[in-house]
C-alpha positions, 0 to 999 in steps of 0.5 A: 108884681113881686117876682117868684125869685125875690119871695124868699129874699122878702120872707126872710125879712119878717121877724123870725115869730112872724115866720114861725107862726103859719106853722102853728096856724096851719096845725090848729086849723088842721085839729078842726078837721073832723077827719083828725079829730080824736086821731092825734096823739094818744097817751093813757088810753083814755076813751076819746070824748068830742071837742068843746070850750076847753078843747079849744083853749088847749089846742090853741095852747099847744098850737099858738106857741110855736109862734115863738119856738126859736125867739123863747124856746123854753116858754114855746114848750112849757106852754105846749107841754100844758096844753098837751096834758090838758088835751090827754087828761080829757081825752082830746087825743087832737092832732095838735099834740104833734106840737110837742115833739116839734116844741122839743126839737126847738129847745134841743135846736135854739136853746142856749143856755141852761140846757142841761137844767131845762131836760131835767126840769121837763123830764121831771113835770112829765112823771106826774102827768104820765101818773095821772094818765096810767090812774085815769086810764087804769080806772076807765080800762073798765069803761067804754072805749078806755083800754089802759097802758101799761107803764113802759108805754109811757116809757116809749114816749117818753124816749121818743120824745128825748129822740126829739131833743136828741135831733134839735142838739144835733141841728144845734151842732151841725149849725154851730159847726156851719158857723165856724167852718164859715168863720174860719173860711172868712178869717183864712180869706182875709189872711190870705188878702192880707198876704197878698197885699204885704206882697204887693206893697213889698215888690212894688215899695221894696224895689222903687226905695232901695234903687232910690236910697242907692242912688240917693247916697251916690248922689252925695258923692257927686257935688264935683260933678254936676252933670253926674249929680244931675243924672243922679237925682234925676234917676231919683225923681223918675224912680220916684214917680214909677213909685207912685204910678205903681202905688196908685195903680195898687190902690185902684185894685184895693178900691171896690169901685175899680172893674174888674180888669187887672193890668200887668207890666208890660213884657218891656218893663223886664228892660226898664227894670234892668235900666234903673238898677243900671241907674242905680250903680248895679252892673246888670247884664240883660239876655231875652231869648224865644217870643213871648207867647201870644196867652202868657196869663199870669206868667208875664207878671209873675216873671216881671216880680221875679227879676224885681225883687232878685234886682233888689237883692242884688242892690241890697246885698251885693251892690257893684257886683256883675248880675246876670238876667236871662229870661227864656220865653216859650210856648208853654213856660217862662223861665227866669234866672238872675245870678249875681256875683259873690261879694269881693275887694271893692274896686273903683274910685270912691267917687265913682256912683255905681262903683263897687267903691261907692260909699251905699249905706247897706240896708239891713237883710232883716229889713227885706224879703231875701236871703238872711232877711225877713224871706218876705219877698223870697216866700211870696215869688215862691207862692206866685209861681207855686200857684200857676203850676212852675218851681221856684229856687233861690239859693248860694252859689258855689265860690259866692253869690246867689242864683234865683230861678223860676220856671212859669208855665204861660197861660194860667190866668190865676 
């Protein structure tokens, strides 16, 4: 047995004919009725007269097209607009004139194209019939049961059924406007996961292949000292492998077959992060103060960005200056600052990996999210922290240098 919550589901599988046909059964049958008869639509005051052969072949033209009502609108109201003048002509006066109305509603609703040409066609076919009918009721106004119309009679229907079309454009409008707000959501929701996935390979690749490149290039000042060069290039190869760790773990969360739980670095990896940049030549001093609270949500992982792309700025941009990390942790929030030393003389042997004298290839600011590049990185932390309710400042130091800030309040899982 089908359950009563999958019936709509499986009657939106039909074709759409084959869902609007029921309603012109249900008309037609409903015509029969002897209760209805000769008590439907009226127009012309013509004398009512009982159902025969005809009478049956006009309410089934009125009736049956609606079956096709949103596939071919205009054929579903010329066929009902010729059933219903046979209906008024001989004075059926059946139930089933109610089709045209909903005929009209339609062809204002699912009509296309040539809308405009198709109101006037059709109100230019409704002046003969309206002629014919003000005749035949004029001429049997003098009969029996025949009381005649006046012309703005006709006039009145003819507005009521207009108010018909005027009902189907505006569902055609609403609809259309459904339509885009629908669209603009799913194009806005695909921009905003683009973003978010731009932010996540920047922080992710951004700090892993810069600390690489830095040392990387130490590296080549290094054949003098093996033992040196081997820490050196194996400070590449560790950075290297957390690179991958963190791209894989990025890939499963972009796979829809992943569940739905979402690791964040650890509160420690804050250290690890200072210990590579260390690796990488940069002086970090490192500062943690409070407990971290018990639900910190998202504010562990929005601070563990924070300190990554203010370490790769401070590598790009000021490599062999003091860094400064001081990381607060309370019951409601977390607060990051990380500063770093205005550029200044360079010191130290050239040899020296780490040295403010190291020989580094700079990397070009417009190559990254910091100040006087892209602000890809800068941009997203201030997105990051924006959402879960915290401020978010990154500006020039007084004498040199620059300063990020953030503070996150703990405990939103945004």
């Amino acid at each position: 047995m089908i359950p009563l919550q999958r019936v709509p589901d499986l009657w939106r599988r039909f074709d759409v004919t084959v869902r609007d046909l029921p309603l012109g059964l249900l008309l037609l049958a409903a015509s029969f009725v002897p209760a209805f008869q000769s008590h439907g639509t009226q127009v012309g005051g013509l004398p009512a007269r009982p159902f025969d052969a005809l009478a049956v072949a006009a309410l089934a033209l009125e009736c049956l097209p609606l079956a096709v009502r949103r596939r071919w609108p205009v054929v579903c109201l010329a066929l009902v607009s010729l059933g219903f003048a046979v209906d008024q002509l001989r004075g059926y006066h059946a139930l089933a004139g109610t089709a045209l109305p909903i005929a009209l509603l339609s062809v204002g609703s699912h009509l296309e194209r040539h809308r405009c040409a198709a109101a006037v066609l059709f109100s230019l076919a409704y002046i003969p019939l309206a002629v014919a009918l003000f005749r035949l009721g004029s001429s049997g106004s003098g009969g029996a049961g025949g009381t005649g119309e006046a012309p703005s009679d006709f006039v009145t229907f003819y507005l009521a059924l207009a108010l018909a079309w005027i009902v189907g454009t505006w569902l055609r409008s609403t609809r259309i406007a459904e339509a885009e707000r629908r669209l603009r959501i799913a194009e806005d929701t695909r921009a905003t996961e683009r973003t978010r996935i731009a932010r996540e390979l920047h922080d992710v690749v951004t700090h892993h292949v810069t600390a690489m490149v830095v040392q990387a290039e130490a590296a080549r000042y290094l054949t003098a000292v093996p033992d040196r060069l081997d820490q050196s290039l194996t400070a590449v190869t560790d950075t290297g492998r957390r690179a991958i760790t963190d791209l894989r773990h990025l890939l499963d969360l972009l796979n829809p077959d992943h569940g739905p739980e979402v690791r964040t670095p650890a509160a420690g990896r804050i250290l690890t992060l200072v210990e590579d940049t260390r690796r990488a030549g940069q002086p970090v001093e490192f500062a943690e103060e409070g407990d971290p609270a018990e639900t910190a949500g998202s504010a562990d992982l929005v601070a563990y960005r924070v300190v990554q792309e203010a370490l790769t700025n401070a590598l790009k941009y000021a490599h062999g200056h003091r860094t400064t990390v001081l990381v607060r942790h309370s019951e409601r929030e977390i607060t990051v600052e990380v500063s770093t030393d205005g550029p200044g003389a360079r010191r130290g042997s050239p040899g020296s990996p780490g040295s403010p004298g190291s020989p580094v290839s700079p990397v070009s600011p417009a190559e990254s999210g910091s100040p006087g590049g892209s602000g890809r990185g800068l941009t997203g932390l201030r997105e990051r922290v924006a959402v879960l309710g915290g401020d978010f400042s990154a500006a020039g130091r007084t004498g040199g240098g620059f300063v990020v800030r953030a503070r996150i309040p703990a405990g939103s899982s945004s």
